[in-house]
C-alpha positions in Angstrom: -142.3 100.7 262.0 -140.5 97.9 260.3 -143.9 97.5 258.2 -144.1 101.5 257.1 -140.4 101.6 256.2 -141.6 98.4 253.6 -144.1 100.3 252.1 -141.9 103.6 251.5 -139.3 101.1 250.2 -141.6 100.0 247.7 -143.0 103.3 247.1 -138.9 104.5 245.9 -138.3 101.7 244.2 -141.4 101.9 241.8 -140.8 105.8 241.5 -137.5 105.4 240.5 -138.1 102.3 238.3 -136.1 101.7 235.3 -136.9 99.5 232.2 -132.7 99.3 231.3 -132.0 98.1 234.7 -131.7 94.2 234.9 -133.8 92.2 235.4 -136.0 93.7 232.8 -135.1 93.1 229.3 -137.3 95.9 227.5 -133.8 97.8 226.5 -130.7 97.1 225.3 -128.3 97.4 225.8 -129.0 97.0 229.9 -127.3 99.7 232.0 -124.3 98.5 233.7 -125.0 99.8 237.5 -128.6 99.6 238.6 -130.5 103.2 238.8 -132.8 102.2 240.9 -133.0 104.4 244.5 -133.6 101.0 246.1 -130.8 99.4 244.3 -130.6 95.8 243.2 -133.3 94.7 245.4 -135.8 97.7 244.2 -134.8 96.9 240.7 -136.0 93.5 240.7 -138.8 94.4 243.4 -140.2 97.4 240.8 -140.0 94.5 237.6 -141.6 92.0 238.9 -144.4 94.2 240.6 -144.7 96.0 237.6 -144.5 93.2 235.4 -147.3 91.0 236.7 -149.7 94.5 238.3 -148.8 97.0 236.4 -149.8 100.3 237.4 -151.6 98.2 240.2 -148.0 98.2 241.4 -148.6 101.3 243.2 -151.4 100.0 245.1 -149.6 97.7 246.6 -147.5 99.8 248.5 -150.3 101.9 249.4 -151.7 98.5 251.2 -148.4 98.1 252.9 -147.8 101.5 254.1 -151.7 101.5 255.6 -150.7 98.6 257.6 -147.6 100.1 258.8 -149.8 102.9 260.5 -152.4 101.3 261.5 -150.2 99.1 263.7 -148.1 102.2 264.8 -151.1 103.9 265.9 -152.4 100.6 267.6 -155.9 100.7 265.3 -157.8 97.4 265.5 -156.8 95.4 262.1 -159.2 93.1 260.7 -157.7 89.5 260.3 -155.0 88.4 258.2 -156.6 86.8 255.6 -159.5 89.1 255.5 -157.2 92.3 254.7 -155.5 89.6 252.4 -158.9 88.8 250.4 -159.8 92.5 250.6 -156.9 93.8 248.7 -156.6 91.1 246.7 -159.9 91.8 245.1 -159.4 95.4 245.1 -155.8 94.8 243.2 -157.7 92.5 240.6 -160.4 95.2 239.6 -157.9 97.8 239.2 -155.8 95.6 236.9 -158.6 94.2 234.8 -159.9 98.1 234.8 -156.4 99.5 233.8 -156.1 96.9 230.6 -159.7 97.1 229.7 -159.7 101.2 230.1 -156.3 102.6 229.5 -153.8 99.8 228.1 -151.2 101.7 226.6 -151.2 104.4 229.7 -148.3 103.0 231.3 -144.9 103.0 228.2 -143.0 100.1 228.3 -145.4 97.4 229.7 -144.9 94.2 228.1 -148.6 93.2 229.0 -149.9 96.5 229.7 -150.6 99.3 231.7 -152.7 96.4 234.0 -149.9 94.0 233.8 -150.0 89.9 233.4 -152.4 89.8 236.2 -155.1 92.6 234.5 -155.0 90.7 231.2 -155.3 87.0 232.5 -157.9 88.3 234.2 -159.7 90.8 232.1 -159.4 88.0 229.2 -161.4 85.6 231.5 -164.0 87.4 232.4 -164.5 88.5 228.8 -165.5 85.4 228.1 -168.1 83.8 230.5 -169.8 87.6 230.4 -171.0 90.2 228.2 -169.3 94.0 228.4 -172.2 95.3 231.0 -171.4 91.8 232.8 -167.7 92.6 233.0 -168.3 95.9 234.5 -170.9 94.9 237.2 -168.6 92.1 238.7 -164.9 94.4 238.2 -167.1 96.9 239.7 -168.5 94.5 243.1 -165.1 93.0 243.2 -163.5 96.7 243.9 -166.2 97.4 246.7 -166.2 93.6 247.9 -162.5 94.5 248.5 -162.6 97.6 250.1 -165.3 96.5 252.7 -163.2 93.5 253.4 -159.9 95.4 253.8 -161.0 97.9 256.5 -159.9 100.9 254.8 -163.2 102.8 254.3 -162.1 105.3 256.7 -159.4 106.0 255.1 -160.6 106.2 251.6 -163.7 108.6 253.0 -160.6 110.5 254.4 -158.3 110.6 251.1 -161.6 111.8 249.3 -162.3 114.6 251.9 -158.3 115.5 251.3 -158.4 115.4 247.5 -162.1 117.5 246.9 -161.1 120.0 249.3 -158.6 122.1 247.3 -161.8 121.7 244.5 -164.1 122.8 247.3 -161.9 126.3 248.1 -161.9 127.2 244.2 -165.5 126.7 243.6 -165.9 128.9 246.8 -163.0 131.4 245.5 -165.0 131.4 242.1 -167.9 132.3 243.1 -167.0 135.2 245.4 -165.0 136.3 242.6 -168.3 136.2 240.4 -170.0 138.4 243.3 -167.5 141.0 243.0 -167.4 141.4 239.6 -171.1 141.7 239.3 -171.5 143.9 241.9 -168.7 146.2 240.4 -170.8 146.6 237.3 -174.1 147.3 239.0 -171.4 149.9 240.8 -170.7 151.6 237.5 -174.1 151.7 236.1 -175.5 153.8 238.6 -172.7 156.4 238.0 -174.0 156.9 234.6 -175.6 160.7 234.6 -179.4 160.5 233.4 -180.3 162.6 230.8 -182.0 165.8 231.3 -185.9 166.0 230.9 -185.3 169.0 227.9 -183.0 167.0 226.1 -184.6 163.7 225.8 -188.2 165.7 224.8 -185.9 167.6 222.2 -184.4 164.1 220.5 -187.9 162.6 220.7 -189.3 165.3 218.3 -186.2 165.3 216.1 -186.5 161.3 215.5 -190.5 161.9 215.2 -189.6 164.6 212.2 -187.1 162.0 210.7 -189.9 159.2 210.5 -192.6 161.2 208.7 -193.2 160.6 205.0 -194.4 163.1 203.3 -193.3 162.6 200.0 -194.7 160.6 196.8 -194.9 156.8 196.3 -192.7 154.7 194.0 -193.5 151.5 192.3 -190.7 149.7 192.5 -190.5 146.0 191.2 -193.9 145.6 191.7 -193.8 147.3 195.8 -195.1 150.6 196.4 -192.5 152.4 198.6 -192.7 155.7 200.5 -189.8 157.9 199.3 -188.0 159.9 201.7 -188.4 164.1 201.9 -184.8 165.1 200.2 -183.7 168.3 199.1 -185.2 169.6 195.8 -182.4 169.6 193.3 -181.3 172.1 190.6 -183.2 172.2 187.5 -181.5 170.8 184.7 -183.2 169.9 181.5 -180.9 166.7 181.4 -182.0 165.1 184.5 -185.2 163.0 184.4 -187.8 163.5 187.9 -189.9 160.8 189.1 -192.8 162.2 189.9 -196.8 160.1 190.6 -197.4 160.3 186.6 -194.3 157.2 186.9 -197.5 154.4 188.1 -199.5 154.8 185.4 -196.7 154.8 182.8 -196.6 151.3 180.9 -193.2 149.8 181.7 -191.2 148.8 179.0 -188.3 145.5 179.1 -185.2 147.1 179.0 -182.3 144.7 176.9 -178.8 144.4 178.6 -176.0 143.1 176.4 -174.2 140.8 178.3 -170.2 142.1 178.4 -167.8 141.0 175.7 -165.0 141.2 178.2 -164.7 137.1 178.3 -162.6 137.5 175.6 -160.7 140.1 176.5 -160.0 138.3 179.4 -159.1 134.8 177.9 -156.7 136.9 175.2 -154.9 138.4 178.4 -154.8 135.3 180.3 -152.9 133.9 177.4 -150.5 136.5 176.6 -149.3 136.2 180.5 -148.9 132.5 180.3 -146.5 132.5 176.6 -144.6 135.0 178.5 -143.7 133.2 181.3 -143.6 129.8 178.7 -140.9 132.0 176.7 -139.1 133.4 179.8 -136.1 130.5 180.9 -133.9 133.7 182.2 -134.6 132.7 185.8 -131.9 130.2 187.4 -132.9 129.3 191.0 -131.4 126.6 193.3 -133.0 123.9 195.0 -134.5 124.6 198.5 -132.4 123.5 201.4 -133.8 120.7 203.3 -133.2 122.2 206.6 -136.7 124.5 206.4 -138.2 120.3 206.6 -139.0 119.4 209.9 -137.0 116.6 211.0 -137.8 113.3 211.1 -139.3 111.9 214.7 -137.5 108.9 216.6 -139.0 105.7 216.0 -138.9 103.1 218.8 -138.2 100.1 216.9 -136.8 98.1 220.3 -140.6 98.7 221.7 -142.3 98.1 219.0 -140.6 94.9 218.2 -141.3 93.4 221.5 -144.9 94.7 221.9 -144.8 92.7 218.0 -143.6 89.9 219.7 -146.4 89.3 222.5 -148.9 90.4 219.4 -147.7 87.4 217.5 -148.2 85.0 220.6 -151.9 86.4 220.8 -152.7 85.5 216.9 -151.3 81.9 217.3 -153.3 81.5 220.4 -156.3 82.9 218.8 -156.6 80.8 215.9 -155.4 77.8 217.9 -159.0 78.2 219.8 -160.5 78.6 216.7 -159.4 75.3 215.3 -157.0 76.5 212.7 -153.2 75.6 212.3 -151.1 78.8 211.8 -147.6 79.8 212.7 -145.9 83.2 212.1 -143.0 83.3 209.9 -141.9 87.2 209.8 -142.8 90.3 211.3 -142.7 93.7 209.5 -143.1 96.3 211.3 -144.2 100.1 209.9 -144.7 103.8 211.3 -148.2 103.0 211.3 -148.8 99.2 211.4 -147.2 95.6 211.9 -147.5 93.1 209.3 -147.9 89.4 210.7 -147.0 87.0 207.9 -148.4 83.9 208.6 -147.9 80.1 207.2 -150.8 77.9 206.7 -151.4 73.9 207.1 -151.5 72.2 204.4 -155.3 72.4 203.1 -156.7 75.0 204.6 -158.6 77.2 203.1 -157.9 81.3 203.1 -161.7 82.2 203.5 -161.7 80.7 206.7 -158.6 83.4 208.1 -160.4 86.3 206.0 -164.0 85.7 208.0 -161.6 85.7 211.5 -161.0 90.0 211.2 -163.3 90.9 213.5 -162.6 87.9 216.1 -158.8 88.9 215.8 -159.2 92.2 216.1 -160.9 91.8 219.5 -157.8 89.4 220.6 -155.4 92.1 220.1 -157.4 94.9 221.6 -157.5 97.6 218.0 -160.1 98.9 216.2 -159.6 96.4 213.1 -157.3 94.1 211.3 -156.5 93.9 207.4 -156.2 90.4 206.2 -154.0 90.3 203.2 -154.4 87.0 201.4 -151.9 86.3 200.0 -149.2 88.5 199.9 -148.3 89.4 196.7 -145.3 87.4 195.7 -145.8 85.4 198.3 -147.1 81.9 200.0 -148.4 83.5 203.2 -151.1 85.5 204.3 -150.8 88.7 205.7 -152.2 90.1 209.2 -151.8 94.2 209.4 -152.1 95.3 212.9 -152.4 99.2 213.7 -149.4 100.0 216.3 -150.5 101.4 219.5 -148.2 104.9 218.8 -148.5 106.3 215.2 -145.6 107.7 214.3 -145.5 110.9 211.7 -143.8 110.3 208.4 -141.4 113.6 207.6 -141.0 114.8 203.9 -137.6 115.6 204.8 -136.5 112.2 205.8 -138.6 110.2 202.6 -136.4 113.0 200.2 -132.9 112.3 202.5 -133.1 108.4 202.0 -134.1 108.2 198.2 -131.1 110.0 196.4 -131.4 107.4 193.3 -135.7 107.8 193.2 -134.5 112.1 192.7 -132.2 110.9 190.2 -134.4 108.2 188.0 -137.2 109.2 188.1 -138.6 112.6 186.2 -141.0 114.3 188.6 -140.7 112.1 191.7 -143.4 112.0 194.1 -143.3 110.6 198.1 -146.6 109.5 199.4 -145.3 108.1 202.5 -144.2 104.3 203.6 -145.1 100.8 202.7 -145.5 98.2 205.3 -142.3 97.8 206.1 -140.9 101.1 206.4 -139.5 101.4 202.7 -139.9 105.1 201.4 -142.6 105.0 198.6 -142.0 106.6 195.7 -143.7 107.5 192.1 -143.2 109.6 189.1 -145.9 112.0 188.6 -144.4 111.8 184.4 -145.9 108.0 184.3 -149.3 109.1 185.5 -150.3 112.4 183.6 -153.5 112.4 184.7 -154.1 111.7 188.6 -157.3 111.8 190.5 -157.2 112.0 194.7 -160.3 111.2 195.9 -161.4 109.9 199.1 -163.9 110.8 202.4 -163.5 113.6 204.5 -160.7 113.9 206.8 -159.1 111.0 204.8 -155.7 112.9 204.3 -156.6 113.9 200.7 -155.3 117.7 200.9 -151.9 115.6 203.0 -151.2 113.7 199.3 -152.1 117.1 197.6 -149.2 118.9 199.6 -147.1 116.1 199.6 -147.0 116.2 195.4 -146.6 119.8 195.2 -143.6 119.6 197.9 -142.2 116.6 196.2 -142.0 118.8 193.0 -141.0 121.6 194.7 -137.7 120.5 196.3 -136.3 118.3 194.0 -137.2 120.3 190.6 -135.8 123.8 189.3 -138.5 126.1 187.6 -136.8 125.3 184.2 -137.6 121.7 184.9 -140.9 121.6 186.1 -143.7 124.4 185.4 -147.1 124.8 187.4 -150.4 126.2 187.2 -152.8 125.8 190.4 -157.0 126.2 190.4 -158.0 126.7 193.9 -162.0 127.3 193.5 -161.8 127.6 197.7 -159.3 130.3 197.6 -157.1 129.1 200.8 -156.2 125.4 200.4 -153.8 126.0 197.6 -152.9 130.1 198.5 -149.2 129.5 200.7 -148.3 128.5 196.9 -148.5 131.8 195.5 -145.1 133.4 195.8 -143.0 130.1 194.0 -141.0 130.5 191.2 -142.5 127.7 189.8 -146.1 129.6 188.8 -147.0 130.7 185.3 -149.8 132.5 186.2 -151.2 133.8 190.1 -153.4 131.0 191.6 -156.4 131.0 189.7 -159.2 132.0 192.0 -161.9 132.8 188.9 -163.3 130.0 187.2 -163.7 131.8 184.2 -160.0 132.2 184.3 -159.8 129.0 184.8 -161.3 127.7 182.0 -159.0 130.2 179.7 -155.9 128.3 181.3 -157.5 124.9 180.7 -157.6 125.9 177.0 -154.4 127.5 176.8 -152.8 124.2 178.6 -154.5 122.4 175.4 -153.4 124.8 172.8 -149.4 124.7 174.1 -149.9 120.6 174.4 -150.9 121.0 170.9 -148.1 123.2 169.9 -145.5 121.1 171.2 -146.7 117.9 170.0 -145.9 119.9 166.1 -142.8 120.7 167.5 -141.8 117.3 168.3 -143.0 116.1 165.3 -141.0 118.3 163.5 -138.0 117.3 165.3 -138.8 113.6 165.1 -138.8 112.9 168.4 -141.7 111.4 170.6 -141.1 112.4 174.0 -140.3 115.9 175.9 -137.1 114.6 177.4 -135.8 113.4 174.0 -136.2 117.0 172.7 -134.4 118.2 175.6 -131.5 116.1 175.1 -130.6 117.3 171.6 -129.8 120.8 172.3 -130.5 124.0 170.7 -128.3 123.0 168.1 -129.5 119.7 166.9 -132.9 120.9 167.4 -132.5 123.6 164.7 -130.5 121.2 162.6 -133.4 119.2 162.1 -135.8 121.7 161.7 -133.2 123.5 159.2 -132.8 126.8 160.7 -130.3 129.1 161.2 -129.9 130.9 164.7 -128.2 133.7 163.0 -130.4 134.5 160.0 -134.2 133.0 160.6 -136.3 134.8 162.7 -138.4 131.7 163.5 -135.5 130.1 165.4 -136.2 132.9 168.3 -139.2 131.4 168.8 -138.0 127.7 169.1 -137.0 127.0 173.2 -134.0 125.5 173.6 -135.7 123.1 176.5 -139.3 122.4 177.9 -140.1 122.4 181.2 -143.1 119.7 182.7 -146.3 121.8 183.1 -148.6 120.2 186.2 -151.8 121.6 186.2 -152.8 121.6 190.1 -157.0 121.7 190.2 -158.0 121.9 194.3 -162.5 120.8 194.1 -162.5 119.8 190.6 -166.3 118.9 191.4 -167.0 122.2 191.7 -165.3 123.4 188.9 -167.1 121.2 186.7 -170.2 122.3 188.1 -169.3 126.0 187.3 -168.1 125.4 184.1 -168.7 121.8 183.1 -169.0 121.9 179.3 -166.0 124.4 178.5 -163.9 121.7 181.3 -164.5 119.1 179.3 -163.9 120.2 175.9 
């Protein structure tokens, strides 16, 4: 009894386990009364077993409580050290499993969802054996155990108790499916048949419908049977086709092409100087609230899962020979920069050719080696963090107030290594090319620059006009303020705008010169005033000063598959 009571004690204390309570040290602050159902005892009962097992933890009050009954029910126990071995070996294979399989399944783990005990090990036996190796001995040290244990009646008997509920639905499913089907054959055979008369009757009438009676057309080239139709009313302006048609030598018929292209570029520019002229409309910037907000990041866990990471890479190039020692940690949304100092003499090709080796030390896909780092005597080692966490517009716009204020048409892309918002101006860059693999977040940075633009620029600031040759990447756009013209979905409408864009670029570079100024924002700083001062107007009596703006706006010109605009309309592009 005193056994059973042990296990269940152990069984609380992991339940109700708490990485605040001392003595683990994975928050802080550390909570001042323990929360543990076990109390102090549980607390340090749960850390330790969870510490050095794991989730291998719970295994070991499974082992505990299946002694417990097997002595209350007086059940022959194999000896001591025998049940000792057994579960030893079985608790091994599950830890080694558990780190090798699912590391990160258990939140908090210093070492792991298989604790010290699953990586020691599983690090080990890494490397006397290859990966099929690994697997055959974890695999024979699970079954080793359970034979020695004793418990293979039990674990027949927790299998029988877990497949049985899947038993009872398969059986529940497919008496279900037995009904059903023999529902429908049910409602089939209450269909009434058709009568014998009626069913002769349609046969004739579809027979009448498929006979041809009337004369053959050449059509193309094909000789087609023409349906019977009703003869029509003679009219002396109406052309039959009758069998003299086949003998009658064709003649090439000429179709002038449309001369609506023109038409159509001429309209397309008309709508774009009227919204050009138009600087009536005053909006307000968009609140921020309609972002999502920012997620939590867990900088305490990250930090010490950083620390243990840093541990590994000294260790790892200690066994390759090399002399390194980590100065600083960074650590990012989406990966941890190691910054490491060299010895004296030796050489960066020799860390750069250790990626892949490091990479298998610390359990990720890959490593970046940065050497050096710019501005900087020490090499860098970016690590991917086990949890990604999602970078929010919202909070990039709320933490760079003096970016939206320097900067002319500020654009966030995101985070640097360390966290830092990352910031440019689109005005710097006037022509920008995203290109990139599939599923490489390319239409991400495209949403990103229009949003950037979007909440931080009034339409009398900034101006846009968007190509989107797919029709649906660029379409939530197409009710802003900010449009000149409906998102171009033609690309012959698109090439008008292309030319129009050069034509107004033109325009305004005379216009500057006039005013002898070289950049958009100088012009904007005069004023109306100024600006018909030097180009000696008079608002009052010169009709040309109408036509001078008192500001400019940016125009971005937003082109979604420029490849396949090119391809439609590659010469007219490019000129």
């Amino acid at each position: 009894m005193l056994v059973l009571g042990l296990g269940l004690g152990l069984l609380v204390s992991l339940a109700s386990a708490d990485l605040a309570d001392s003595p683990a040290q994975q928050v802080h602050p550390p909570n001042e009364l323990v929360r543990n159902l076990a109390g102090v005892a549980g607390a340090h009962a749960a850390f330790w077993l969870l510490s050095g097992l794991g989730v291998g933890a719970w295994l070991v009050a499974a082992a505990v409580g299946s002694l417990g009954i097997r002595m209350i029910r007086h059940e022959p126990v194999v000896s001591t050290w025998q049940w000792l071995a057994g579960w030893g070996l079985v608790l091994v294979s599950a830890c080694a499993s558990l780190h090798a399989v699912a590391p990160s399944l258990a939140g908090g783990l210093v070492a792991g969802s298989g604790g010290f005990v699953g990586a020691w090990s599983m690090i080990w036996i890494s490397e006397q054996l290859t990966v099929d190796g690994c697997r055959l001995l974890i695999g024979s040290m699970a079954l080793a155990g359970v034979v020695l244990s004793g418990e293979i009646p039990r674990l027949w008997f927790l299998v029988r108790v877990v497949m049985a509920p899947v038993a009872w639905m398969g059986r529940g499913l497919m008496r279900a499916g037995r009904l059903a089907a023999e529902n429908n054959r049910s409602e089939l055979s209450q269909v009434p048949e058709i009568p014998p008369q009626v069913s002769e009757a349609l046969m004739a009438e579809v027979q009448r419908s498929l006979a041809h009676d009337g004369p053959a057309m050449r059509v193309g080239g094909m000789s087609v049977e023409a349906e019977p139709a009703e003869e029509p009313d003679p009219d002396p302006a109406t052309h039959r086709i009758d069998g003299e048609l086949e003998d009658t030598p064709r003649q090439p018929v000429r179709v002038n092409p449309p001369s609506a292209i023109g038409c159509e570029r001429q309209e397309v520019y008309d709508q774009l100087e009227a919204v050009s002229r138009d600087d009536d409309d005053k909006h307000d910037l968009p609140d921020l609230d309609m972002l999502d907000e920012p997620e939590e990041v867990p900088y305490a866990l990250l930090a010490k899962k950083a620390q243990v990471a840093a541990i590994t890479l000294e260790q790892s190039f200690c066994e390759f020979g090399l002399n390194v020692r980590v100065v600083a940690i960074d650590t990012g949304p989406v990966i941890t920069q190691f910054e490491l100092e060299l010895e004296a003499g030796l050489r960066l090709s020799k860390v750069s050719r250790l990626a892949d080796d490091l990479a298998i030390a610390l359990r990720v896909p890959s490593v970046r080696v940065v050497a050096p780092i710019p501005g900087k005597n020490t090499v860098g080692i970016e690590v991917p963090n086990d949890r990604r966490v999602m970078v929010r517009l919202r909070e990039l716009i709320e933490t760079s107030p003096r970016e939206i204020e320097e900067k002319r048409l500020p654009v966030f892309l995101g985070k640097d290594v360390s966290g830092r918002p990352l910031t440019i101006d689109l005005a710097s860059m006037p022509h920008l090319l995203i290109a990139g693999r599939t599923g490489t977040g390319k239409s991400v940075c495209l949403n990103a620059l229009i949003l950037s633009m979007l909440m931080t620029r009034r339409p009398d600031e900034v101006r846009m006009l968007m190509i989107d040759p797919k029709m649906v990447e660029l379409s939530p756009y197409r009710r802003i303020p900010h449009l000149m013209h409906p998102v171009i979905t033609d690309m012959k409408k698109a090439e008008a705008v292309l030319a129009w864009a050069v034509d107004k670029m033109e325009e305004r570079y005379d216009l500057l010169a006039r005013c002898g100024v070289r950049h958009l924002d100088s012009y904007n700083a005069l004023g109306r005033d100024k600006v018909l001062d030097r180009l000696g107007l008079d608002d009052d009596e010169d009709l040309e000063a109408e036509e001078i703006p008192e500001s400019m706006p940016y125009i971005v010109i937003v082109a979604d598959e420029i490849a396949d605009l090119m391809m439609s309309a590659g010469k007219d592009v490019e000129r």
